[in-house]
C-alpha positions as CSV (number, residue, x, y, z in Angstrom):
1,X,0.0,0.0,0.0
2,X,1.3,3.7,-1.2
3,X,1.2,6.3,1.7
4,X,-1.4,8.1,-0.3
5,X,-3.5,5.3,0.3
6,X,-3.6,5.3,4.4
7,X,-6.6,6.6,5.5
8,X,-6.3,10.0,7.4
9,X,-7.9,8.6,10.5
10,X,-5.0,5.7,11.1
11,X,-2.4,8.7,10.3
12,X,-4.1,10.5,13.4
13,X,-4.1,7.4,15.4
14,X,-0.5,7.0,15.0
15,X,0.5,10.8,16.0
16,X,-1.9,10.5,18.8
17,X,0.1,7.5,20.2
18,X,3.1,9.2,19.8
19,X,1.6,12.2,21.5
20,X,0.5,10.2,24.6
21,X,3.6,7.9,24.9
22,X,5.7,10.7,24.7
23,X,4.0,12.8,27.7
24,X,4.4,9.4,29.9
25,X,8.2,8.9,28.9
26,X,9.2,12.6,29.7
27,X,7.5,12.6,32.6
28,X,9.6,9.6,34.0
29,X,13.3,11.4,32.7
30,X,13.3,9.1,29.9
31,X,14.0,11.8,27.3
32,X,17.2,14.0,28.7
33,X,18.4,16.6,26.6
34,X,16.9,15.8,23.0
35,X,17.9,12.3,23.6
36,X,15.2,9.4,22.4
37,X,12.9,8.5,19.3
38,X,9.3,6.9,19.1
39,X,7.5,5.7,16.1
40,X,4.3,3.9,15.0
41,X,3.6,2.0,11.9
42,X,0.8,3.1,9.9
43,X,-0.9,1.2,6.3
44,X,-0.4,-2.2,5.3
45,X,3.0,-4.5,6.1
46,X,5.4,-6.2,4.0
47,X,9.2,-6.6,5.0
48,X,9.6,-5.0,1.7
49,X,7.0,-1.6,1.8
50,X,5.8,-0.2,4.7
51,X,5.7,3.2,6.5
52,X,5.7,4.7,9.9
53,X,5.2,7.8,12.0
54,X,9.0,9.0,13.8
55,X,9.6,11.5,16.2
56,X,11.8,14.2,14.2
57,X,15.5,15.5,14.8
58,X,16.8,17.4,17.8
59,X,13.1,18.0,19.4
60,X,12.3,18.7,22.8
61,X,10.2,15.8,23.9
62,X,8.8,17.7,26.9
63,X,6.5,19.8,25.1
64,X,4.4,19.9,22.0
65,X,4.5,21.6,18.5
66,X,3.3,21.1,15.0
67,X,6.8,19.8,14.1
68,X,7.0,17.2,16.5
69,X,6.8,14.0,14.2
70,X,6.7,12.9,10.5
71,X,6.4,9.7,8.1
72,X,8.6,7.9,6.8
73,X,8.6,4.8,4.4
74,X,10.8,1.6,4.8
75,X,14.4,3.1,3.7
76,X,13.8,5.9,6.2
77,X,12.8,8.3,3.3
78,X,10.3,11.0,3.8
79,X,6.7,10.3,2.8
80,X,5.5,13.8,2.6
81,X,6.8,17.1,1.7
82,X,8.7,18.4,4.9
83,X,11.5,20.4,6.1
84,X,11.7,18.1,9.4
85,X,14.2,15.6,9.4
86,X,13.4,12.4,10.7
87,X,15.5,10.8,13.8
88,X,18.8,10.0,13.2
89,X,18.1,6.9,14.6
90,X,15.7,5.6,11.9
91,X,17.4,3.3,10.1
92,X,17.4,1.6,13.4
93,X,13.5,1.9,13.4
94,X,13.2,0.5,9.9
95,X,15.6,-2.7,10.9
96,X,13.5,-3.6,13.3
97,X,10.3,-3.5,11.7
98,X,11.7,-5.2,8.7
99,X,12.7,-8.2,11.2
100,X,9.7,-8.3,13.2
101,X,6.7,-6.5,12.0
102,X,6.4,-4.5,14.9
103,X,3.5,-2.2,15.1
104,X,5.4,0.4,17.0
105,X,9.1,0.9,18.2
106,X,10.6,2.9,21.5
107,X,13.4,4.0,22.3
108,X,14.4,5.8,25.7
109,X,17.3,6.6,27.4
110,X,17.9,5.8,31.6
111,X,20.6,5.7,33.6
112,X,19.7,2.0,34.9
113,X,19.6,0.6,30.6
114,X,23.1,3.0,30.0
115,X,24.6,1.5,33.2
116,X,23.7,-2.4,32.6
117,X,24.8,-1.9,29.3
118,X,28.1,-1.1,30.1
119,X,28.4,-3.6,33.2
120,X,27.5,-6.3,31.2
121,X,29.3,-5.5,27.9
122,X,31.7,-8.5,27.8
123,X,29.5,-11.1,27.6
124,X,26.9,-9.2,24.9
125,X,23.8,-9.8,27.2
126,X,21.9,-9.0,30.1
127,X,21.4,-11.9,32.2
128,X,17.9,-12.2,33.8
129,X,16.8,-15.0,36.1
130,X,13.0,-15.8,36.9
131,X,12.5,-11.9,37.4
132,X,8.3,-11.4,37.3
133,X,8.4,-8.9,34.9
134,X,9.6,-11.3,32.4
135,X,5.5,-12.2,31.9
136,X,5.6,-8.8,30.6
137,X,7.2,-10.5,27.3
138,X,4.3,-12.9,27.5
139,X,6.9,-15.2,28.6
140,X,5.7,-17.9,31.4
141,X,8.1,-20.0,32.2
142,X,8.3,-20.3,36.1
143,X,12.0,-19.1,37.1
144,X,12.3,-18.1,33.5
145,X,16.4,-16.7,32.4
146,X,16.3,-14.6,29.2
147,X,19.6,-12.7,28.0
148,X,18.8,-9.4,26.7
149,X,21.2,-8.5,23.5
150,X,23.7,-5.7,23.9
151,X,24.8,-4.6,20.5
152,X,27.5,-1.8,19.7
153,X,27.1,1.5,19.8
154,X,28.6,3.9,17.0
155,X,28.2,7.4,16.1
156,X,27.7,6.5,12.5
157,X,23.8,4.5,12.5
158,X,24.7,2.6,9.5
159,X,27.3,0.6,11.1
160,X,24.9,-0.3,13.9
161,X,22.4,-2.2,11.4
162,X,24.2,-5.4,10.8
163,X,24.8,-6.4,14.3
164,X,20.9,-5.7,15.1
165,X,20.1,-8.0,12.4
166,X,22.8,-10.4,13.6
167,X,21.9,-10.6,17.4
168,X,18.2,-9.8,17.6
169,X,16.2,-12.7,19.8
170,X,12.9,-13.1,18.0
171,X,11.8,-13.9,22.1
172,X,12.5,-11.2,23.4
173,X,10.7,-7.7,22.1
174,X,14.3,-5.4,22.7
175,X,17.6,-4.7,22.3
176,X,20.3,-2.7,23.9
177,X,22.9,-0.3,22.7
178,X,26.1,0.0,24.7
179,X,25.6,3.1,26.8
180,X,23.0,4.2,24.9
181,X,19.8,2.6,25.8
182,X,16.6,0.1,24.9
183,X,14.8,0.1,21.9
184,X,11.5,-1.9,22.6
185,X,8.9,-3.4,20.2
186,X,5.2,-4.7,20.0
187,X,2.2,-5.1,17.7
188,X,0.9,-2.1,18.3
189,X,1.6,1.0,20.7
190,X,0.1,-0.4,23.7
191,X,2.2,-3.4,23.9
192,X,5.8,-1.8,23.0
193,X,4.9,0.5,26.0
194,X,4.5,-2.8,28.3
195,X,7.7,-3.6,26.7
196,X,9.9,-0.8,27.6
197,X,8.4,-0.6,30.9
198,X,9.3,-4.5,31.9
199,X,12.8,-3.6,30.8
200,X,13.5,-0.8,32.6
201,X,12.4,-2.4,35.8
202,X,14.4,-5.7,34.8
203,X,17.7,-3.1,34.2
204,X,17.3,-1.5,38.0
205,X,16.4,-5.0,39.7
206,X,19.6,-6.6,38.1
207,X,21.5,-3.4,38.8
208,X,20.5,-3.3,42.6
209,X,21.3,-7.0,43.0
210,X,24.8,-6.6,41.5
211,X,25.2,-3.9,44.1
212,X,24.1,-6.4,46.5
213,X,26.0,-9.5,45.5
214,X,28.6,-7.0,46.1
215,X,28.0,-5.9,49.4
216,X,27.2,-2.0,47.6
């Protein structure tokens, strides 16, 4: 399906989700400086064509303008006339959907997901043992261990692509970049917002242990 041919009223829906999640995220200190990116997918999927709403470039995600968001198609390409420039992130954004068909992708930034990032850097993964929020992945395994991916982190965007495609768990809905932070996935809005929210707890709850294990 062409962007021309998304109804207006699911373009609306989108914005309106972005509008929403993004008043909840800056309200928790999930956005410092400019930092962060949201988007929703909007239209019809294929791995090949699809489109999504983004949060644009250098915004301040504390308050609200006409030029908050735009759409994008699958190469990160803008759908509409604009002078806004999409995240720099998107590529990212576009990887993921094309992987996973994701209705809608977050991305925050804490000092809990930059910390555990870094702590457990060797070994690629975040170790999690039979932690409740796991069920928040719709994973039910009593005692259930997941490994959350850590991928690199570099200043050019392209370079980060490969080693998402390489290292993404199809069972678990997020990834981390190296002192960066989580980018989180569902089918639609509601669900990649129970995402990030089981991870950030998870990311403090194995932080504090560690400090415990460690007498801290």
């Amino acid at each position: 399906m062409s962007f021309d041919h998304i109804r207006t009223e699911d373009k609306q829906r989108a914005l309106g989700e972005l509008r929403e999640v993004k008043d909840l995220f800056a309200s928790r200190g999930w956005f410092p400086g400019t930092s962060g990116n949201l988007s929703v997918r909007v239209g019809d999927y294929s791995p090949e064509q699809f489109q999504f709403a983004i949060t644009a470039s250098g915004k301040d995600k504390t308050v609200h303008t006409p030029e908050d968001y735009l759409f994008v198609d699958q190469n990160g390409k803008a759908c509409e006339t604009t002078s806004l420039k999409p995240s720099a992130e998107t590529l990212i954004h576009c990887e993921i959907y094309r992987l996973t068909g994701a209705g809608a992708i977050f991305h925050t930034h804490s000092v809990f997901n930059n910390v555990i990032s870094e702590y457990f850097w060797d070994r690629k993964s975040v170790p999690v043992d039979g932690v409740e929020l796991i069920k928040g992945f719709n994973l039910w395994e009593e005692e259930k261990h997941i490994d959350i991916p850590i991928v690199s982190n570099f200043a050019h965007i392209p370079s980060i692509v490969p080693e998402i495609t390489e290292r993404i768990d199809r069972e678990i809905p997020g990834i981390l970049l190296r002192k960066h932070g989580i980018y989180a996935w569902g089918a639609n809005a509601f669900e990649a917002k129970r995402h990030l929210e089981a991870f950030e707890f998870i990311f403090e709850y194995v932080y504090r242990l560690e400090l415990l294990k460690r007498g801290g």
